[in-house]
C-alpha positions as a Markdown table, in Angstrom:
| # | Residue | x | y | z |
|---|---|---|---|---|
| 1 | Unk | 112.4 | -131.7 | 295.5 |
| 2 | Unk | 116.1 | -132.8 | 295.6 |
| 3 | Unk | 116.1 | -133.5 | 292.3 |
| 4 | Unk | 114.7 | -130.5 | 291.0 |
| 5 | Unk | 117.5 | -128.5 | 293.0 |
| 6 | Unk | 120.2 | -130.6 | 290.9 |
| 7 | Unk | 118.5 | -130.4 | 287.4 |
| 8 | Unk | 118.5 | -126.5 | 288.2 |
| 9 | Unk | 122.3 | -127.0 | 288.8 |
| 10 | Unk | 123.1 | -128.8 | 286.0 |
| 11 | Unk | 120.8 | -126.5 | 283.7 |
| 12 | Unk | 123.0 | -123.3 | 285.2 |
| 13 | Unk | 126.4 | -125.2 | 284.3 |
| 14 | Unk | 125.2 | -126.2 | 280.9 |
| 15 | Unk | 124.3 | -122.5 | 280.1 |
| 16 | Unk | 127.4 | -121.6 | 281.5 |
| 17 | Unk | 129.9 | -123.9 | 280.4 |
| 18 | Unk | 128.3 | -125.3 | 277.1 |
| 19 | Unk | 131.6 | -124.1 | 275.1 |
| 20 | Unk | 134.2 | -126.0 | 277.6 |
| 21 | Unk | 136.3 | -129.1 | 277.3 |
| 22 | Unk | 134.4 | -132.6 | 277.9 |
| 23 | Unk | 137.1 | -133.0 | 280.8 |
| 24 | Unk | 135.9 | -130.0 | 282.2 |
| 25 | Unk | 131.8 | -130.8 | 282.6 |
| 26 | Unk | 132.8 | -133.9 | 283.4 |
| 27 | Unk | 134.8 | -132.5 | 286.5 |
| 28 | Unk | 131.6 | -130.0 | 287.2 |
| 29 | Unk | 129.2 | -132.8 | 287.6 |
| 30 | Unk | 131.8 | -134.4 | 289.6 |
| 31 | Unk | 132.0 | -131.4 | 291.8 |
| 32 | Unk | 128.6 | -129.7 | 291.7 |
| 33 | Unk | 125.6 | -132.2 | 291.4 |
| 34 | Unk | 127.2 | -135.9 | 292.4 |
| 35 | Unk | 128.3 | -134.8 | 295.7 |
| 36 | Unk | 124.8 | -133.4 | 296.4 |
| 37 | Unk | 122.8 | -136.7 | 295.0 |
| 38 | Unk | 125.5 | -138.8 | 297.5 |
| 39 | Unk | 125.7 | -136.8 | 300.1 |
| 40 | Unk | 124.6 | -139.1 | 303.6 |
| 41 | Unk | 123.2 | -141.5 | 301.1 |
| 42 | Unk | 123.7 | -144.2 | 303.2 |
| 43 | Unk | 121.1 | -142.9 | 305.7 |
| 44 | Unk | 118.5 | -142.0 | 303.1 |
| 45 | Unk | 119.3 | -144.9 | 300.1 |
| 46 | Unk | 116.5 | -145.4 | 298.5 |
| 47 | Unk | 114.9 | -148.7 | 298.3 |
| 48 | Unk | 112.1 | -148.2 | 296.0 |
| 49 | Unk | 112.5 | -148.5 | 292.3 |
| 50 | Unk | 110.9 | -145.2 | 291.3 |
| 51 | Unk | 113.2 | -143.5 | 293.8 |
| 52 | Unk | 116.5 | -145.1 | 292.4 |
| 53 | Unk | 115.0 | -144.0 | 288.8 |
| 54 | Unk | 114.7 | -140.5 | 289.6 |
| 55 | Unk | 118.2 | -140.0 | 290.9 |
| 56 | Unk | 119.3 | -142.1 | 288.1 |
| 57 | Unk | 117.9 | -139.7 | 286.1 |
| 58 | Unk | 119.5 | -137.4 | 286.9 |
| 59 | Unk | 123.1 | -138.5 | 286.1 |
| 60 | Unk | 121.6 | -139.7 | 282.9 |
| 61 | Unk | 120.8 | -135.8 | 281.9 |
| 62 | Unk | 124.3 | -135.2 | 283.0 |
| 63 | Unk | 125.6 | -137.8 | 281.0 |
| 64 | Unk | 124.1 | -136.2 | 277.9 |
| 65 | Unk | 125.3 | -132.7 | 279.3 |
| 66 | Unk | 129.0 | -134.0 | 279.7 |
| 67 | Unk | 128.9 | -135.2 | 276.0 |
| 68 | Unk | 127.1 | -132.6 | 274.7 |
| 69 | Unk | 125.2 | -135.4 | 273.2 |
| 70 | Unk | 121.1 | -134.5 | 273.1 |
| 71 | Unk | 120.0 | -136.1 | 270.0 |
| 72 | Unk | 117.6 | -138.7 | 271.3 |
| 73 | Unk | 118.1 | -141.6 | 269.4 |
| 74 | Unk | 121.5 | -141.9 | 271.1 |
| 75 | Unk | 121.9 | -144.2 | 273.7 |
| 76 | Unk | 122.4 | -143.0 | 276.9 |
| 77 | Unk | 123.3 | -146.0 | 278.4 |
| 78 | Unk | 126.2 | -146.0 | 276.2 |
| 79 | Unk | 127.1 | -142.2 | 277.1 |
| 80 | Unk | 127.5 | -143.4 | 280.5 |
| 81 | Unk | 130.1 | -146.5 | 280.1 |
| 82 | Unk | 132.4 | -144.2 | 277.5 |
| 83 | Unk | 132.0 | -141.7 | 280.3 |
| 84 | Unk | 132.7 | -145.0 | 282.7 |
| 85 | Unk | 130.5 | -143.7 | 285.7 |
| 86 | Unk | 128.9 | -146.9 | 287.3 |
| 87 | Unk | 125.5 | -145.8 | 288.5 |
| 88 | Unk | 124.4 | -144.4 | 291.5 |
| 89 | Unk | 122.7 | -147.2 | 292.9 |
| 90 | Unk | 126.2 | -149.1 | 292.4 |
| 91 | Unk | 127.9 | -146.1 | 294.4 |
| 92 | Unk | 125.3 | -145.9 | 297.1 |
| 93 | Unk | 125.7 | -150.0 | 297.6 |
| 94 | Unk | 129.1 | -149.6 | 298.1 |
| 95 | Unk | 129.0 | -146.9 | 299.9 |
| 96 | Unk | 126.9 | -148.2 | 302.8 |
| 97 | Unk | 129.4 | -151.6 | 302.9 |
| 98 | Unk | 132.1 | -149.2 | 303.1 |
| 99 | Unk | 130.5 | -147.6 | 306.1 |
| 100 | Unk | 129.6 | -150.9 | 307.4 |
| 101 | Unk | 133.8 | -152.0 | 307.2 |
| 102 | Unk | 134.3 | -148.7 | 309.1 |
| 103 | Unk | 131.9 | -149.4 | 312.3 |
| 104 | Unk | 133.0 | -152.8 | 312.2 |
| 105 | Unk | 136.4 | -151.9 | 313.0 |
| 106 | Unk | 135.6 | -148.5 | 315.0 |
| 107 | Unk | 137.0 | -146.1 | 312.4 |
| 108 | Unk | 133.6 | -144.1 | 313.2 |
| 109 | Unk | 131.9 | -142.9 | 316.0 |
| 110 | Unk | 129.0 | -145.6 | 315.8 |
| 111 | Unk | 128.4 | -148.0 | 318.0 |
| 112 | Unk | 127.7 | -151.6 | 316.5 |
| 113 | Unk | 124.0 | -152.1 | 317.9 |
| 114 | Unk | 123.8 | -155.0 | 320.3 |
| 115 | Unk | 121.5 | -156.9 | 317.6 |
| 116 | Unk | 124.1 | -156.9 | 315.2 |
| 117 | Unk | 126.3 | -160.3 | 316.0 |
| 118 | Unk | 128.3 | -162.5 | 313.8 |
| 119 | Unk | 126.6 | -165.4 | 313.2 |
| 120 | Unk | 128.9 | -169.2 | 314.3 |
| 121 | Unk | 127.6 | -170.9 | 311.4 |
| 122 | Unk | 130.3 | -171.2 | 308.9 |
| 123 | Unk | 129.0 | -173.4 | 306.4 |
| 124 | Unk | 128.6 | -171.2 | 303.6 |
| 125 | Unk | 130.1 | -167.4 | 303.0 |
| 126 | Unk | 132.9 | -165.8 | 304.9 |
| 127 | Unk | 133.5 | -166.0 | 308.9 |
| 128 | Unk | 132.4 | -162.4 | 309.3 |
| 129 | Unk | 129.0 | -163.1 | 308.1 |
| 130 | Unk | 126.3 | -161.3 | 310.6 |
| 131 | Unk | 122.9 | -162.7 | 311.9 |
| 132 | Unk | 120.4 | -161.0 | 309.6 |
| 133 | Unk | 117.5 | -158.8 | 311.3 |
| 134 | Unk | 114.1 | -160.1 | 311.1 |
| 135 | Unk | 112.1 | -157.4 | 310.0 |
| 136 | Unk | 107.9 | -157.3 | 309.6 |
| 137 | Unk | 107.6 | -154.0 | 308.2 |
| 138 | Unk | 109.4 | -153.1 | 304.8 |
| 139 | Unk | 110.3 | -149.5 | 305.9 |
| 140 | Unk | 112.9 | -151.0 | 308.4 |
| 141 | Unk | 113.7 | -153.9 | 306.3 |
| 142 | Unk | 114.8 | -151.2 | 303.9 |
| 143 | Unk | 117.2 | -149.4 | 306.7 |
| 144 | Unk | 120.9 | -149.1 | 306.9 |
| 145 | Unk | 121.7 | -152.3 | 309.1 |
| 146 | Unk | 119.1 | -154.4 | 307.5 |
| 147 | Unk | 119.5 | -153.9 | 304.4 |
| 148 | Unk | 123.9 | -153.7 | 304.5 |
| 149 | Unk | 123.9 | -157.0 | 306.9 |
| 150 | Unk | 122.2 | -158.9 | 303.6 |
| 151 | Unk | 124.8 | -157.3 | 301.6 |
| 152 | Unk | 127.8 | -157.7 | 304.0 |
| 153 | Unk | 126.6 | -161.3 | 304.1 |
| 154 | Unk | 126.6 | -161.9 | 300.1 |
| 155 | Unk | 130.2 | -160.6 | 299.7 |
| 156 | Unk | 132.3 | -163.6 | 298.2 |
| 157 | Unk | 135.4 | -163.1 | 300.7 |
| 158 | Unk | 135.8 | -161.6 | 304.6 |
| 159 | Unk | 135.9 | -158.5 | 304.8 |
| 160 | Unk | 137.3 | -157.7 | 307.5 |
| 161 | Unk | 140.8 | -159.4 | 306.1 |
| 162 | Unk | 141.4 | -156.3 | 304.8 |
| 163 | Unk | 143.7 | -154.2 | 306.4 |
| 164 | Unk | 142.4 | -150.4 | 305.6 |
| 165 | Unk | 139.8 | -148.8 | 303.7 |
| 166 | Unk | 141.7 | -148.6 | 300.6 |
| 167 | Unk | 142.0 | -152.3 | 300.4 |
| 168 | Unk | 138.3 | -153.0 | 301.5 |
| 169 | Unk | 137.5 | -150.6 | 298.6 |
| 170 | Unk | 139.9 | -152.3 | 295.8 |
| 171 | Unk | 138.2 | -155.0 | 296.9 |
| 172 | Unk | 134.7 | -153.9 | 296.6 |
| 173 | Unk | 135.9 | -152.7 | 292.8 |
| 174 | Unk | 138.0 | -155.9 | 292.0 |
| 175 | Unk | 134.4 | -157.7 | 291.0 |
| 176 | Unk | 133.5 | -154.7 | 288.5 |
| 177 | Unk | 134.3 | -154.4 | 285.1 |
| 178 | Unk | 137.9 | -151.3 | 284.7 |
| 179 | Unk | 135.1 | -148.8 | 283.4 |
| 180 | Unk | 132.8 | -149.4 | 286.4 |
| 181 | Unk | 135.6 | -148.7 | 289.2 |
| 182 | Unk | 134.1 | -146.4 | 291.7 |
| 183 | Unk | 136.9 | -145.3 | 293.3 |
Protein backbone atom coordinates (compact mmCIF):
# COMPACT_ATOMS: atom_id res chain seq x y z
CA UNK A 1 0.00 0.00 0.00
CA UNK A 2 2.87 2.29 1.22
CA UNK A 3 4.53 1.95 -1.79
CA UNK A 4 1.91 2.68 -4.04
CA UNK A 5 1.28 6.05 -1.96
CA UNK A 6 5.09 6.97 -2.80
CA UNK A 7 5.15 5.99 -6.59
CA UNK A 8 1.87 8.29 -6.72
CA UNK A 9 4.19 10.98 -5.19
CA UNK A 10 6.91 10.62 -7.25
CA UNK A 11 4.73 10.27 -10.48
CA UNK A 12 3.00 13.90 -9.32
CA UNK A 13 6.62 15.53 -8.86
CA UNK A 14 7.86 14.11 -12.12
CA UNK A 15 4.82 15.63 -13.96
CA UNK A 16 5.40 18.66 -12.22
CA UNK A 17 8.91 19.21 -12.07
CA UNK A 18 10.16 17.25 -15.18
CA UNK A 19 11.74 20.72 -16.61
CA UNK A 20 13.80 21.47 -13.18
CA UNK A 21 17.48 21.27 -12.31
CA UNK A 22 18.88 17.64 -11.32
CA UNK A 23 19.66 19.46 -7.83
CA UNK A 24 16.27 20.21 -7.50
CA UNK A 25 14.49 16.47 -7.92
CA UNK A 26 17.12 15.33 -6.17
CA UNK A 27 16.12 17.67 -3.17
CA UNK A 28 12.24 16.58 -3.84
CA UNK A 29 12.86 13.03 -3.33
CA UNK A 30 14.88 14.00 -0.46
CA UNK A 31 11.99 15.84 0.99
CA UNK A 32 8.85 14.19 -0.30
CA UNK A 33 9.15 10.31 -0.74
CA UNK A 34 12.52 9.28 1.50
CA UNK A 35 11.22 10.74 4.61
CA UNK A 36 7.97 8.75 4.14
CA UNK A 37 9.86 5.26 3.10
CA UNK A 38 12.07 6.03 6.55
CA UNK A 39 9.77 7.27 8.64
CA UNK A 40 9.84 4.89 12.23
CA UNK A 41 11.71 2.40 10.09
CA UNK A 42 13.27 1.10 12.81
CA UNK A 43 10.07 -0.32 14.28
CA UNK A 44 8.77 -1.76 11.01
CA UNK A 45 12.38 -2.67 9.12
CA UNK A 46 11.73 -5.16 7.02
CA UNK A 47 13.45 -8.39 7.27
CA UNK A 48 12.28 -10.26 4.38
CA UNK A 49 13.94 -10.01 1.04
CA UNK A 50 10.87 -9.26 -1.12
CA UNK A 51 10.01 -6.48 1.42
CA UNK A 52 13.47 -4.73 1.24
CA UNK A 53 13.09 -5.08 -2.82
CA UNK A 54 9.93 -3.28 -2.98
CA UNK A 55 11.10 -0.26 -1.04
CA UNK A 56 14.27 -0.45 -2.94
CA UNK A 57 12.26 -0.10 -5.66
CA UNK A 58 11.22 2.51 -5.16
CA UNK A 59 14.29 4.83 -4.77
CA UNK A 60 15.45 3.01 -7.80
CA UNK A 61 12.37 4.73 -9.97
CA UNK A 62 13.50 7.86 -8.18
CA UNK A 63 16.89 7.42 -9.21
CA UNK A 64 15.80 7.32 -12.81
CA UNK A 65 13.43 10.32 -12.05
CA UNK A 66 16.34 12.46 -10.46
CA UNK A 67 18.39 11.81 -13.78
CA UNK A 68 15.85 12.01 -16.02
CA UNK A 69 17.38 8.83 -17.21
CA UNK A 70 14.43 6.20 -18.44
CA UNK A 71 16.06 4.48 -21.27
CA UNK A 72 16.28 0.90 -19.91
CA UNK A 73 19.41 -0.43 -20.96
CA UNK A 74 20.96 2.13 -18.51
CA UNK A 75 22.11 0.90 -15.38
CA UNK A 76 20.36 1.87 -12.56
CA UNK A 77 22.67 0.74 -10.21
CA UNK A 78 24.98 3.14 -11.62
CA UNK A 79 22.35 6.15 -11.46
CA UNK A 80 22.37 5.54 -7.83
CA UNK A 81 26.25 5.79 -6.87
CA UNK A 82 26.63 9.10 -9.36
CA UNK A 83 23.63 10.19 -7.42
CA UNK A 84 25.74 8.69 -4.23
CA UNK A 85 22.56 7.54 -2.17
CA UNK A 86 23.57 4.30 -0.28
CA UNK A 87 20.43 2.20 -0.18
CA UNK A 88 17.72 2.01 2.03
CA UNK A 89 18.43 -1.02 3.61
CA UNK A 90 21.99 0.57 4.47
CA UNK A 91 20.00 3.68 6.01
CA UNK A 92 17.50 1.58 7.90
CA UNK A 93 20.64 -0.57 9.45
CA UNK A 94 22.08 2.32 10.63
CA UNK A 95 19.43 3.76 11.59
CA UNK A 96 18.26 1.19 14.20
CA UNK A 97 22.18 1.16 15.64
CA UNK A 98 21.90 4.77 15.92
CA UNK A 99 18.77 4.31 18.02
CA UNK A 100 20.30 1.56 19.79
CA UNK A 101 23.54 4.20 20.88
CA UNK A 102 20.71 6.53 21.98
CA UNK A 103 18.82 4.07 24.62
CA UNK A 104 22.09 2.90 25.55
CA UNK A 105 23.07 6.13 26.89
CA UNK A 106 19.35 7.45 27.74
CA UNK A 107 19.12 10.19 25.08
CA UNK A 108 15.47 8.55 24.54
CA UNK A 109 12.62 7.86 26.52
CA UNK A 110 13.16 3.99 26.24
CA UNK A 111 13.94 1.95 28.80
CA UNK A 112 16.71 -0.77 28.08
CA UNK A 113 14.64 -4.08 28.71
CA UNK A 114 15.91 -6.02 31.58
CA UNK A 115 16.99 -8.95 29.01
CA UNK A 116 19.21 -6.74 27.30
CA UNK A 117 22.76 -7.11 29.41
CA UNK A 118 26.35 -6.74 28.28
CA UNK A 119 27.77 -9.81 28.08
CA UNK A 120 31.53 -10.30 30.55
CA UNK A 121 33.08 -12.30 27.93
CA UNK A 122 35.64 -10.22 26.23
CA UNK A 123 37.41 -12.48 24.09
CA UNK A 124 36.44 -11.34 20.81
CA UNK A 125 34.59 -7.84 19.75
CA UNK A 126 34.33 -4.69 21.81
CA UNK A 127 33.43 -4.50 25.70
CA UNK A 128 30.01 -3.22 25.02
CA UNK A 129 28.99 -6.27 23.21
CA UNK A 130 25.31 -7.47 24.52
CA UNK A 131 24.05 -11.04 25.36
CA UNK A 132 22.17 -11.92 22.14
CA UNK A 133 18.25 -13.03 22.53
CA UNK A 134 17.46 -16.48 21.94
CA UNK A 135 14.64 -16.42 19.71
CA UNK A 136 12.29 -19.66 18.37
CA UNK A 137 10.16 -17.86 16.17
CA UNK A 138 11.55 -15.76 13.18
CA UNK A 139 8.94 -12.92 13.52
CA UNK A 140 10.72 -11.87 16.92
CA UNK A 141 14.08 -12.80 15.76
CA UNK A 142 13.41 -10.24 13.14
CA UNK A 143 12.48 -7.40 15.89
CA UNK A 144 14.28 -4.23 16.84
CA UNK A 145 16.35 -5.66 19.91
CA UNK A 146 17.02 -8.88 18.32
CA UNK A 147 17.93 -8.15 15.28
CA UNK A 148 20.22 -4.51 16.43
CA UNK A 149 21.97 -6.62 19.43
CA UNK A 150 23.47 -9.01 16.35
CA UNK A 151 24.41 -5.86 14.73
CA UNK A 152 25.60 -3.82 17.80
CA UNK A 153 27.63 -6.99 18.45
CA UNK A 154 29.41 -7.20 14.89
CA UNK A 155 30.57 -3.48 14.99
CA UNK A 156 34.54 -3.53 14.83
CA UNK A 157 35.06 -0.89 17.71
CA UNK A 158 32.85 0.16 21.12
CA UNK A 159 30.42 2.09 20.57
CA UNK A 160 29.78 3.56 23.30
CA UNK A 161 33.47 5.34 23.22
CA UNK A 162 31.88 7.81 21.39
CA UNK A 163 31.02 10.83 22.93
CA UNK A 164 27.67 12.17 20.97
CA UNK A 165 25.61 11.09 18.13
CA UNK A 166 27.59 12.87 15.60
CA UNK A 167 30.59 10.90 16.34
CA UNK A 168 28.70 7.46 16.76
CA UNK A 169 27.43 8.44 13.23
CA UNK A 170 30.99 9.41 11.57
CA UNK A 171 31.72 6.31 12.85
CA UNK A 172 28.98 4.27 11.48
CA UNK A 173 30.03 6.11 7.96
CA UNK A 174 33.93 5.86 8.40
CA UNK A 175 33.59 2.02 7.04
CA UNK A 176 31.65 3.17 3.74
CA UNK A 177 32.98 4.11 0.66
CA UNK A 178 32.78 8.89 0.45
CA UNK A 179 29.68 8.20 -2.04
CA UNK A 180 27.94 5.87 0.35
CA UNK A 181 28.05 8.42 3.51
CA UNK A 182 24.61 8.54 4.94
CA UNK A 183 24.80 11.41 6.85
Amino acid sequence: MIVCTLTGTRAFLNRNLSSCSRRVRDLTYKTYVRPQLEYASTVWDPSTRKNVNQLEQVQRHAARYVTGNYNTNSSVTAMLRDLEWPTLEQRRHHSRLIMMYKIFNRLVDIDLPASLTRTNANTRGHSSRILEYSCSCNAYASSFYPRTSRDWNALSADPLLCQSVDSFKNYLCSDLPPHHRLF
